[in-house]
Structures are given as structure tokens and as C-alpha cells.
C-alpha positions as CSV (number, residue, x, y, z in Angstrom):
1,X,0.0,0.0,0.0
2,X,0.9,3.7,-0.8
3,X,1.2,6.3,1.9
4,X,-2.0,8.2,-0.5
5,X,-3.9,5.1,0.2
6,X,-3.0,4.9,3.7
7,X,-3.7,8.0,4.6
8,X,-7.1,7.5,3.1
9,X,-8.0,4.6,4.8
10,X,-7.2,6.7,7.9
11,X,-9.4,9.3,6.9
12,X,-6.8,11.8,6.6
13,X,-7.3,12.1,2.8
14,X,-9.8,14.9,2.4
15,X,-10.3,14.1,-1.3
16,X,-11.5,10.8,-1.0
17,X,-14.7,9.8,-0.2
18,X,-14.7,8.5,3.5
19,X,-17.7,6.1,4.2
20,X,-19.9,7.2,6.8
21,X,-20.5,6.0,10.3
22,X,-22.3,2.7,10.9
23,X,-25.5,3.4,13.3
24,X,-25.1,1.4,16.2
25,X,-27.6,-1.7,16.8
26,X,-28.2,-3.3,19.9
27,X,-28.0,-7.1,19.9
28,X,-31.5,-7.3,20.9
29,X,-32.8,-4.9,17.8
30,X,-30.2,-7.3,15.1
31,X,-32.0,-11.1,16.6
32,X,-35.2,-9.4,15.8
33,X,-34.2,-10.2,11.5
34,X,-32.6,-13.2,10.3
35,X,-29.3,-12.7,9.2
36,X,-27.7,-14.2,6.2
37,X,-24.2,-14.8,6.3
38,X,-22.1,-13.4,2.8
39,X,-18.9,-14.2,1.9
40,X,-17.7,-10.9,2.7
41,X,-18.6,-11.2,6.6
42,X,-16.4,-11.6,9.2
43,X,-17.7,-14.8,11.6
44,X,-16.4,-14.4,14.9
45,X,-15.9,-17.4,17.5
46,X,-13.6,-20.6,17.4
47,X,-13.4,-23.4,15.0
48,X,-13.7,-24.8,11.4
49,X,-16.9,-22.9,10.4
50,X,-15.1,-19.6,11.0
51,X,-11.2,-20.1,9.9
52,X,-12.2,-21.4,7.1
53,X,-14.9,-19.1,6.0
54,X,-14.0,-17.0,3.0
55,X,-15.0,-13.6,4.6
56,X,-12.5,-14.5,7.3
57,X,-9.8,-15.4,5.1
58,X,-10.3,-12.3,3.1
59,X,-9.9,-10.4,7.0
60,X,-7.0,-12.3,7.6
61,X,-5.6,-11.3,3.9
62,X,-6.4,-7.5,5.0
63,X,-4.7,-7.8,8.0
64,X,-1.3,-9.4,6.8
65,X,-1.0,-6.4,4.6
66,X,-1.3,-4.0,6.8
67,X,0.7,-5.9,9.5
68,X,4.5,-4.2,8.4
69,X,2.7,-0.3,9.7
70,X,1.0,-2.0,12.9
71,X,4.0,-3.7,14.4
72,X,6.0,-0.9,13.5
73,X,3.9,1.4,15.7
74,X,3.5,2.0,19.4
75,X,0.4,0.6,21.4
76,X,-1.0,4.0,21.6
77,X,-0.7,4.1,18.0
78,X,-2.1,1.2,16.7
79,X,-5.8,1.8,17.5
80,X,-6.4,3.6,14.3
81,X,-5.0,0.4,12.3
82,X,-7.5,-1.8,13.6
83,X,-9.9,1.1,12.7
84,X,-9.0,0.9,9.1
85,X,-9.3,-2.9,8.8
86,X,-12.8,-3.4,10.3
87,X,-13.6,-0.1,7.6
88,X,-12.4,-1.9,5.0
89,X,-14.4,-4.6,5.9
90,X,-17.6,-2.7,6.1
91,X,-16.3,-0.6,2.6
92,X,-16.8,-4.7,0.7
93,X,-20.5,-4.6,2.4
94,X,-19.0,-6.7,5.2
95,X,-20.3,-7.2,8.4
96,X,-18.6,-8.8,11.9
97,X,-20.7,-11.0,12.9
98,X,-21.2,-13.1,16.4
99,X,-23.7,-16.2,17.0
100,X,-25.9,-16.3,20.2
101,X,-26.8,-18.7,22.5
102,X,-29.4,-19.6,20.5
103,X,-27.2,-20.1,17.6
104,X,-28.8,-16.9,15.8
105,X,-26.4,-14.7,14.1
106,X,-26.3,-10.9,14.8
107,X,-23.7,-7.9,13.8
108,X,-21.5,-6.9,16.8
109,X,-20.8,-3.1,17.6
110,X,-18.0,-1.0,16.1
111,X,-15.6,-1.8,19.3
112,X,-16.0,-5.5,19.0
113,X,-15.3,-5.6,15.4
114,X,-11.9,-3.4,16.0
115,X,-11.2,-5.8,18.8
116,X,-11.8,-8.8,16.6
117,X,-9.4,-6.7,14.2
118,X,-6.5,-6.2,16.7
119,X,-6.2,-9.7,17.7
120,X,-6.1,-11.0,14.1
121,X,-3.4,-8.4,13.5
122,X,-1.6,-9.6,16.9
123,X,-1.8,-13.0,16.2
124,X,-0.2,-12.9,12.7
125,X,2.6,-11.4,14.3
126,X,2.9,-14.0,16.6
127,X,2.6,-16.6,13.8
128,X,5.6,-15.7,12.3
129,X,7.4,-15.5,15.1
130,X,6.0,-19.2,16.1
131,X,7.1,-20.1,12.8
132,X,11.0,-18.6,13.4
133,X,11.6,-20.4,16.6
134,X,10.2,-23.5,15.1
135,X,12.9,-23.1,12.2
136,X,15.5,-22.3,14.2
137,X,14.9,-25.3,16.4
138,X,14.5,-27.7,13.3
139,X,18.4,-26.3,12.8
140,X,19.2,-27.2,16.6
141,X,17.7,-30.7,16.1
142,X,17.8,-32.2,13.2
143,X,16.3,-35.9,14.3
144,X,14.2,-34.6,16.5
């Protein structure tokens, strides 16, 4: 990515057009409509059904490219990264979405979803450096 491109994603680029805001929905008010999940969502929870989903390997795309500007930054600084990522998300008429107890799907606030966004750009960094130790022990021990 550019610094232009960047910088709009940020916001900071006056020129561009910047999507509005989302309106906030309470969980209650989104279990009220069935939801139909897209491949452009984002499906949040543990297992199969969400790695594997293609909305969530798109995310996960999104996030590796941004990754060299978010480890680069400060904590205080990375906020606005995580902004960016769910925006882009919502910019491919993506949605984060969370199942209930009853197994109902429903769209998670704004917070969540930059949450959910920070912890996938987190965890690829700590992939890789997973992946380095693993390499450098295959090196240490090679009939292990």
C-alpha cells in the first residue's frame, strides 16, 4: 500500500470519499431479522466454520498487509490500524458478525469488530514469530 492510500484509509485524505459512520444496533434490535451470512462477513468465534470461512480469510488477507505499519507502531498508536481494517471490511458490504446462544447470528458493535481486528493483527505477528523459533529449532535438532 501507498502512503495516499493509507492516509485514506485513515481518513486523513480529504479528497477521497470516506464512508460514513455505521448506526449502532443493539443485539436485541439485530435477533429481531434473520441474518444471512455473505462471503464478505467476518464470523467471529472458534473453530472450522469460521477459519475457514471466506470472509474471514479475506480479513486475515487484509490484516497481513497492513501488519509491516501495525507492528511498527507504538500501542497507543495502533488503535487507528485496527480502525482501518474493520472499515475496509464494512467498505466490501461486510459485516462482523457473532452467533448467540441460540445459535442466531447478529452484527457486533463497532468496538468489537476493531477488537476482533487487533487480535487477528496480533496473532499474525505472533505466527511468524512461532514459525522462526520452530525453524530455528528444526536447525538445533535435526532428528528430532
Amino acid at each position: 500500500l501507498r502512503d495516499n492510500s493509507i492516509n485514506y484509509m485513515l481518513g486523513k485524505d480529504k479528497a477521497s470519499p470516506v464512508p460514513p459512520k455505521k448506526q449502532k444496533v443493539s443485539h436485541a434490535e439485530n435477533t429481531l431479522c434473520q441474518i444471512t451470512i455473505t462471503d464478505d462477513d467476518v464470523l467471529l468465534g472458534r473453530g472450522g466454520k469460521t477459519n475457514h470461512h471466506l470472509g474471514n480469510i479475506r480479513f486475515r488477507d487484509m490484516a497481513r498487509d497492513l501488519k509491516p505499519w501495525y507492528t511498527k507502531l507504538k500501542k497507543d498508536d495502533k488503535k487507528p490500524i485496527s480502525k482501518m481494517l474493520v472499515r475496509k471490511v464494512h467498505e466490501n458490504s461486510g459485516r462482523f458478525l457473532k452467533k448467540d446462544s441460540s445459535g442466531r447470528w447478529y452484527e457486533v458493535e463497532e468496538e468489537r469488530a476493531r477488537k476482533k481486528a487487533s487480535q487477528a493483527l496480533r496473532e499474525l505477528e505472533g505466527d511468524e514469530k512461532c514459525a522462526k523459533k520452530k525453524a530455528s529449532q528444526k536447525l538445533k535438532e535435526p532428528f528430532a
